[in-house]
C-alpha positions in Angstrom: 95.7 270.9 209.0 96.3 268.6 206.0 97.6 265.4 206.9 100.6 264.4 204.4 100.1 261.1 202.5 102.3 257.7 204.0 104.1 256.3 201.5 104.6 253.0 203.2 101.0 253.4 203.6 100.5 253.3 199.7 102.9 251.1 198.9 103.4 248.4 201.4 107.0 249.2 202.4 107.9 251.2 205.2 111.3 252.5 204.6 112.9 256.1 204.7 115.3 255.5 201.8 114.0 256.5 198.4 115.9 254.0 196.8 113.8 251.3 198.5 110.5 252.1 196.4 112.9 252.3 193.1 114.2 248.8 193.8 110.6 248.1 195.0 109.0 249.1 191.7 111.3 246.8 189.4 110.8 243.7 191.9 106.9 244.8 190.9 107.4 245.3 187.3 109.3 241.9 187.1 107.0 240.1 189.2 104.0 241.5 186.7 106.5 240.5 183.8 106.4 236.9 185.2 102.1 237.0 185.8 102.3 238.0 181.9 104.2 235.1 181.0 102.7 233.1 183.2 99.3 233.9 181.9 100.5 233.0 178.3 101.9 229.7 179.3 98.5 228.6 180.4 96.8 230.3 177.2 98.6 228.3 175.0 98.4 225.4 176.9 94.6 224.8 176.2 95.3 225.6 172.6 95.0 222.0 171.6 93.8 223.1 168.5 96.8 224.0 167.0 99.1 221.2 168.1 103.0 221.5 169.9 104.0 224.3 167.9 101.1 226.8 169.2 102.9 225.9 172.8 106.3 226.2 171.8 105.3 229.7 169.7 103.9 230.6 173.0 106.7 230.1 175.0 109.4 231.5 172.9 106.9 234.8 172.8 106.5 234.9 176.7 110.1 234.9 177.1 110.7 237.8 174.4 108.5 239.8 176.2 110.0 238.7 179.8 113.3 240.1 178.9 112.7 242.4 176.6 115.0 240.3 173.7 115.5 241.5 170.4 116.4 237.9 169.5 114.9 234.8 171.0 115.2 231.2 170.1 114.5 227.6 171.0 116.6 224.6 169.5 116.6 221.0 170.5 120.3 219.4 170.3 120.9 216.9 167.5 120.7 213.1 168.9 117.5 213.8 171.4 114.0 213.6 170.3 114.3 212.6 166.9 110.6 212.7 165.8 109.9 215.9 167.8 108.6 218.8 165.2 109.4 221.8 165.0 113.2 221.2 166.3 114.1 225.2 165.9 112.0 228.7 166.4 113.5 231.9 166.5 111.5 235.5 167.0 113.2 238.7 166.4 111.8 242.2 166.9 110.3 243.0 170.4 109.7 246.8 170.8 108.6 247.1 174.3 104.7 245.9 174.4 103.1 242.7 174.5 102.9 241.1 171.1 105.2 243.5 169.7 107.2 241.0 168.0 107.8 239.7 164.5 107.5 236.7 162.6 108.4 233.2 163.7 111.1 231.3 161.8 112.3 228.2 162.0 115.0 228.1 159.1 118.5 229.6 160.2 119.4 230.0 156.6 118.5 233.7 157.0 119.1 234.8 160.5 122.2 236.8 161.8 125.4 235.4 162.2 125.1 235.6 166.4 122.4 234.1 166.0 122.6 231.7 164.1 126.1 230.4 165.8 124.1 230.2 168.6 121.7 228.3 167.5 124.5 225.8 165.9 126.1 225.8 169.6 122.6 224.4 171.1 122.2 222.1 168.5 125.7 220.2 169.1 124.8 220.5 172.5 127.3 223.2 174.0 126.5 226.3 176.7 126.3 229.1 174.7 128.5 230.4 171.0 131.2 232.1 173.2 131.3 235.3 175.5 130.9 237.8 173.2 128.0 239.3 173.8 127.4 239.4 177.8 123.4 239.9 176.6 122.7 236.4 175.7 120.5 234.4 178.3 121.0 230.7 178.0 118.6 228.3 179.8 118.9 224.8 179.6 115.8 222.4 178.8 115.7 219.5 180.4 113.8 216.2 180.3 114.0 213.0 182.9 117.2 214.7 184.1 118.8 214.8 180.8 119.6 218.4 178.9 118.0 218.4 175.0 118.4 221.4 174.1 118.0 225.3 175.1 115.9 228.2 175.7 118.6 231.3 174.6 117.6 235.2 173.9 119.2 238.2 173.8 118.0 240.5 176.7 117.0 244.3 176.3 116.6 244.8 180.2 118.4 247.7 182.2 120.1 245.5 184.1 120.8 241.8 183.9 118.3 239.3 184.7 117.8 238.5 188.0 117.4 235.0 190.0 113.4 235.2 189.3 113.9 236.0 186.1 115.8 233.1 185.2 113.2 230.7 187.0 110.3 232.2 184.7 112.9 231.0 181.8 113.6 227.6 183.2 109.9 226.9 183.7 109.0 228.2 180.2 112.1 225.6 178.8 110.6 223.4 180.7 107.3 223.4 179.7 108.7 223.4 176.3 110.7 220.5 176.8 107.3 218.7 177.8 105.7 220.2 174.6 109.1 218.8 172.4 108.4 215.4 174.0 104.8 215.6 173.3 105.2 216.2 169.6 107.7 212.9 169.2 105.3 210.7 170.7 102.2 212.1 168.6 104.4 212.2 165.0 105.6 208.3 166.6 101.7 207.4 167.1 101.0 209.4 163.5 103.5 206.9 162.2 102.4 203.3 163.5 98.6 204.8 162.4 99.3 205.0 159.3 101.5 201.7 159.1 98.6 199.8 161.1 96.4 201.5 158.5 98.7 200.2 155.5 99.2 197.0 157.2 95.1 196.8 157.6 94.8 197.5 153.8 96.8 195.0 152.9 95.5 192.4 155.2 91.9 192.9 153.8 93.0 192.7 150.4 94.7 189.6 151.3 91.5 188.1 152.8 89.9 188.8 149.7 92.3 187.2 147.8 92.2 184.4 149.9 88.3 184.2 150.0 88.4 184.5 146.1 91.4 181.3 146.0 88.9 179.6 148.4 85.8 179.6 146.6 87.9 178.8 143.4 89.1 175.5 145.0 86.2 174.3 146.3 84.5 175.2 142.7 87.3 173.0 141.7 86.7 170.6 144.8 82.9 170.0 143.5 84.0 169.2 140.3 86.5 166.5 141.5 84.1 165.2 143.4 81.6 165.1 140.6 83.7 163.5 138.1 84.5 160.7 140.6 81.2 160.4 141.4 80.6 160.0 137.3 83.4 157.6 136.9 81.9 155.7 139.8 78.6 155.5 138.5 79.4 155.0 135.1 81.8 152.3 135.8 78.5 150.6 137.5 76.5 151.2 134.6 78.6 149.7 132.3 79.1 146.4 134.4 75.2 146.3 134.7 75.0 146.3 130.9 77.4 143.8 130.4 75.5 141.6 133.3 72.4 142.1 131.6 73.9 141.4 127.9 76.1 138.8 129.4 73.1 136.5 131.2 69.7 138.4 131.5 69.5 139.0 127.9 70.7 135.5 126.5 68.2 134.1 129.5 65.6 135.6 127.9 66.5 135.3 124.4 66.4 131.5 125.6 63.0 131.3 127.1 62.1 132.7 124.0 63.3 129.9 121.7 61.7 127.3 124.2 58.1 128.9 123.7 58.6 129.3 120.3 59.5 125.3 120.4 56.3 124.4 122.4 54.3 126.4 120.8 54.9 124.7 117.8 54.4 121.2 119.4 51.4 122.8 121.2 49.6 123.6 117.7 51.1 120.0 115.9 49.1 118.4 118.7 46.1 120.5 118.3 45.9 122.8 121.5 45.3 125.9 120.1 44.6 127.4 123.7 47.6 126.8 124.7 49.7 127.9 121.4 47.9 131.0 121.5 48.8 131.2 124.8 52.5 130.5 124.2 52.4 132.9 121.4 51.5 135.5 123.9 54.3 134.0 125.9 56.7 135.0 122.8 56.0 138.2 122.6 56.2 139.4 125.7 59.7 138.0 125.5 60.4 139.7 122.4 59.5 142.6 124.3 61.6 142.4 127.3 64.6 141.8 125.0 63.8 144.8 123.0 63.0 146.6 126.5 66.7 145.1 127.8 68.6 146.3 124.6 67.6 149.6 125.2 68.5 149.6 128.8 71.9 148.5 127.8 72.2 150.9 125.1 71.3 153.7 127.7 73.8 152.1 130.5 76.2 152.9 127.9 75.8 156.3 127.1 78.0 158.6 128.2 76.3 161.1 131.3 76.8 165.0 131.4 79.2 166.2 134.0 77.4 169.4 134.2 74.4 167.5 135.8 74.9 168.3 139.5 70.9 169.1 140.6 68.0 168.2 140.5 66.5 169.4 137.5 69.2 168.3 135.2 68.9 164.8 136.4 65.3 165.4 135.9 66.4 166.5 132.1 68.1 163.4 131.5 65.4 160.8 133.1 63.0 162.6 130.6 65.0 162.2 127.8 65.4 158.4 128.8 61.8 158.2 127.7 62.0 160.4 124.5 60.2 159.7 121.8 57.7 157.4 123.3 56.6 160.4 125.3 56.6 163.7 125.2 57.6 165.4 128.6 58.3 168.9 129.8 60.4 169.5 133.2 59.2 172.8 134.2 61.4 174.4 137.2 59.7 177.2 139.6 62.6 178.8 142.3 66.1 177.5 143.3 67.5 176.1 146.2 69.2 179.0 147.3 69.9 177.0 150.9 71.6 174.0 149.2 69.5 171.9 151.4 69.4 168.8 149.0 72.4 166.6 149.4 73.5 163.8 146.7 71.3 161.1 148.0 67.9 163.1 148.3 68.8 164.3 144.7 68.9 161.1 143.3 66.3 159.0 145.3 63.9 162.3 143.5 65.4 161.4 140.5 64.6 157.6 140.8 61.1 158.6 142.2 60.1 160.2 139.2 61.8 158.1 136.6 59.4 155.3 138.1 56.2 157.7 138.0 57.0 158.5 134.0 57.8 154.7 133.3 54.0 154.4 134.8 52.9 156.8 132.7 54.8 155.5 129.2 53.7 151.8 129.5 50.6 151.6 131.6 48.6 155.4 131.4 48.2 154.9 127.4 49.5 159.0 127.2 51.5 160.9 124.7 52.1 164.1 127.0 53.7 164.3 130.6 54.7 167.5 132.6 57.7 167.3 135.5 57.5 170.1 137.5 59.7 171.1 140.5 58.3 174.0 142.9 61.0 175.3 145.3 59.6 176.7 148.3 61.3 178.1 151.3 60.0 175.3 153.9 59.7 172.2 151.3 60.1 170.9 147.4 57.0 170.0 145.3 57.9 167.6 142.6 54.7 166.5 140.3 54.5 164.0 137.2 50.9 164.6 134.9 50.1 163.1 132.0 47.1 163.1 129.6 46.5 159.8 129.8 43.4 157.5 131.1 44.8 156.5 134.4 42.6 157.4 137.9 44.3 158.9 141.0 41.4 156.6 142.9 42.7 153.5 141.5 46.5 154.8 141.9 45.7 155.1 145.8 43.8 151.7 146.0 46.8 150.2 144.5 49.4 151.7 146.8 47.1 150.7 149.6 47.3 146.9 148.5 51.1 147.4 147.7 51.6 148.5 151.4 49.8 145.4 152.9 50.9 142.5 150.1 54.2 140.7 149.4 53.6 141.2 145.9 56.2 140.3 143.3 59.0 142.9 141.8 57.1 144.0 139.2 53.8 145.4 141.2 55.9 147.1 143.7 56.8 150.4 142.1 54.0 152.9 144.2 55.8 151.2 147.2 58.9 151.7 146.1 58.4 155.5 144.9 56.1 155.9 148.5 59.7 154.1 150.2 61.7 156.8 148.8 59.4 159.7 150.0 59.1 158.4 153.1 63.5 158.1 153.5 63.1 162.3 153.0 60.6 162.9 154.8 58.4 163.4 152.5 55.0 162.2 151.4 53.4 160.8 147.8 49.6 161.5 146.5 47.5 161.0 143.4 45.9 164.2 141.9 43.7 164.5 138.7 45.7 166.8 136.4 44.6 169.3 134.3 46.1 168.0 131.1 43.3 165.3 132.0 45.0 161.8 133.5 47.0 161.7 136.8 48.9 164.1 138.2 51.5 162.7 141.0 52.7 164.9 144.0 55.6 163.8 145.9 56.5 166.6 148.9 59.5 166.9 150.6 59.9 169.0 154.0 63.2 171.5 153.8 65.4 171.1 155.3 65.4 167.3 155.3 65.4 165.6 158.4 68.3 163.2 157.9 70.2 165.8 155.4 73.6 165.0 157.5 73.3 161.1 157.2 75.5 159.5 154.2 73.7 157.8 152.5 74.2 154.9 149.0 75.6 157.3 146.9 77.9 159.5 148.6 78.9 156.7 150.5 80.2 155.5 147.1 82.1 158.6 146.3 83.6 159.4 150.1 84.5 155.4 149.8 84.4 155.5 153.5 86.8 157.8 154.0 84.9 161.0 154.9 81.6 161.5 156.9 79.8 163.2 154.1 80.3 165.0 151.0 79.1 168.3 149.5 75.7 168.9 148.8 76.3 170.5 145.3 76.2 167.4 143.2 74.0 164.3 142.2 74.1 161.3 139.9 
């Protein structure tokens, strides 16, 4: 005998009404309607991709399908989340599957007149557009406690929704709410990006400015400094000239006369030695007035303020010495490191201008070749000359310099040697290849005492400042 089927067997309710498994079949097909929307919710919630609207797109779709609606919308009132995009969605259309639904719009310009008044009720922040239509499902979504707007669709169920139904709706609004909320603060970040980002612009183009005004005032700075450095200088020269034209020159010019005087009583008395020897007397003092007229006449001319390094004070102590000689300054590198300061300049200066006076009035040459060699760890600076002088005598002369308290004029190896040794540096005797004496002075980079003031930029700084720049020489 065939056993009949138990329905409460099959379907989990034991009951001997048949309207129990009708009522139990809806509860199921609601419950599955709530899984499906559900199951949306958390598909659009890892849709990052495609930003708050894919969520809210989502949510206004699960609820269509959850009731069914041939209208369904989601408005935020006017007042709350100002920066939140989109602010309205409407979808019209469902025909009883999932997905079966039309195209989203978010402009009420061409939606029904229901709908659209009831869209204008959520935005002004009323319930609902009136009772008209007892189909309209109004759910309220909130945020920290506080009601911005609504979830509202227009059901096609059987029956009204019931208490579950509604709780699917109030977590979808909810969820939608967060969404809305989401969207403000990323369009609020979007905003202070791209004023951060303006505001970075302009900062850098304002640094750039700046660094441009900067190097333009210290350009100008330098030259300030260099021109009181000149007006310094020159003021100096010019009362050295006037000393010297003043008093050394009539001293001299005096001296003169007085030889000239004895050596004319020397030669009435008959001492021819000794006139010849005062004659010899006379002419060298002709010479050192000729030699002190042309000092003064140099001490007067007017110097180049473009001379600021080394090898245009170089340029100018070789023209000092033009035409009696004919010297070359030849310049191999630059000093890209600025490592020479104002003093080192011109005690290099003043070093060679005392190795080409050597050269004009005691080597007997014609040519003479200044060359500067910069090199990353020190400076080469060499005088040669064609003339008949001996690098083995030079050194035995320095030598006896060094160890004798000779007068001024048999000092100037010392002196030179002095300088060298103030920088560091160090001073030799070569045979050059144009044939006489070649004269090496080396200097280590950077200089040891590069940060100590020294004559001359103590007489620009006055005192006043520690230092100054090391663009710039006299």
């Amino acid at each position: 005998m065939a056993t009949t089927p138990d329905l409460s067997v099959l379907t989990g309710v034991r009951s001997g009404k048949k309207s129990y498994y009708r009522a139990y079949v809806r509860s199921d097909e609601r419950t599955q309607r709530a899984v499906h929307a559900m199951d949306s919710i958390s598909r659009a919630l890892v849709r990052t991709n495609q930003g708050p609207r894919g969520l809210l797109e989502e949510v206004v779709r699960a609820a269509a399908e959850h009731l069914q609606a041939d209208w369904t919308m989601l408005a935020v009132a006017d007042g709350h989340l100002p920066g939140a995009r989109p602010r309205f969605l409407a979808l019209a259309g469902y025909d009883g599957g999932p997905g079966d639904c039309g195209p989203f719009a978010d402009d009420d310009s061409a939606l029904p007149d229901a709908v659209r008044a009831e869209v204008a009720a959520v935005r002004a922040g009323l319930d609902g557009a009136g009772p008209d239509d007892a189909r309209w499902v109004r759910v309220p979504m909130t945020l920290e406690g506080r009601r911005i707007g609504s979830l509202v669709a227009r059901h096609g169920l059987p029956q009204d929704p019931e208490p579950g139904d509604l709780s699917v709706l109030r977590i979808l609004a909810n969820q939608a709410a967060v969404s809305l909320h989401t969207s403000e603060q990323y369009h609020a970040g979007l905003a202070i990006h791209r004023r951060a980002q303006r505001l970075y612009d302009e900062a850098q183009a304002q640094a750039r400015d700046l660094a441009q005004r900067t190097a333009e005032l210290r350009h100008a700075e330098d030259r300030l400094l260099l021109a009181d450095q000149r007006e310094l200088v020159d003021a100096e020269r010019h009362r050295i000239a006037r000393e010297l034209h003043d008093s050394v020159t009539q001293f001299v010019l005096s001296a003169g006369m007085v030889v000239e005087v004895a050596r004319g009583e020397a030669e009435q008395a008959g001492a021819h030695e000794i006139s010849a020897q005062l004659e010899r007397a006379k002419g060298l003092t002709a010479e050192a007035v000729d030699q002190l007229r042309r000092a003064i006449y140099a001490l007067h001319q007017p110097h180049s303020d473009r001379v600021s390094t080394l090898p245009g004070l170089l340029h100018e102590v070789a023209a000092h010495h033009r035409p009696q000689l004919d010297v070359r300054v030849r310049v191999e590198g630059t000093d890209e490191r600025d490592d020479l300061g104002v003093d080192a300049t011109h005690e290099l200066a003043r070093a060679v201008g005392e190795a080409l006076f050597n050269v004009a009035h005691h080597a007997g040459a014609t040519r003479s070749v200044v060359r500067v060699r910069y090199r990353p760890t020190g400076l080469l600076v060499s005088v040669a000359d064609d003339g008949d002088g001996d690098p083995t005598t030079l050194s035995r002369l320095l030598r006896e310099q060094r160890g004798h308290d000779v007068d001024g004029r048999h000092r100037g190896l010392a002196n030179m040697e002095a300088r060298l040794a103030g920088l560091g540096g160090t001073l030799a005797f070569r045979r050059a290849r144009l044939g006489g004496v070649r004269v090496e002075m080396r200097v280590p980079l950077p200089l040891r005492d590069a940060g100590r003031p020294g004559l001359i930029s103590g007489l620009v700084t006055d005192g006043r400042t520690p230092s100054v720049p090391s663009r710039g020489g006299t």
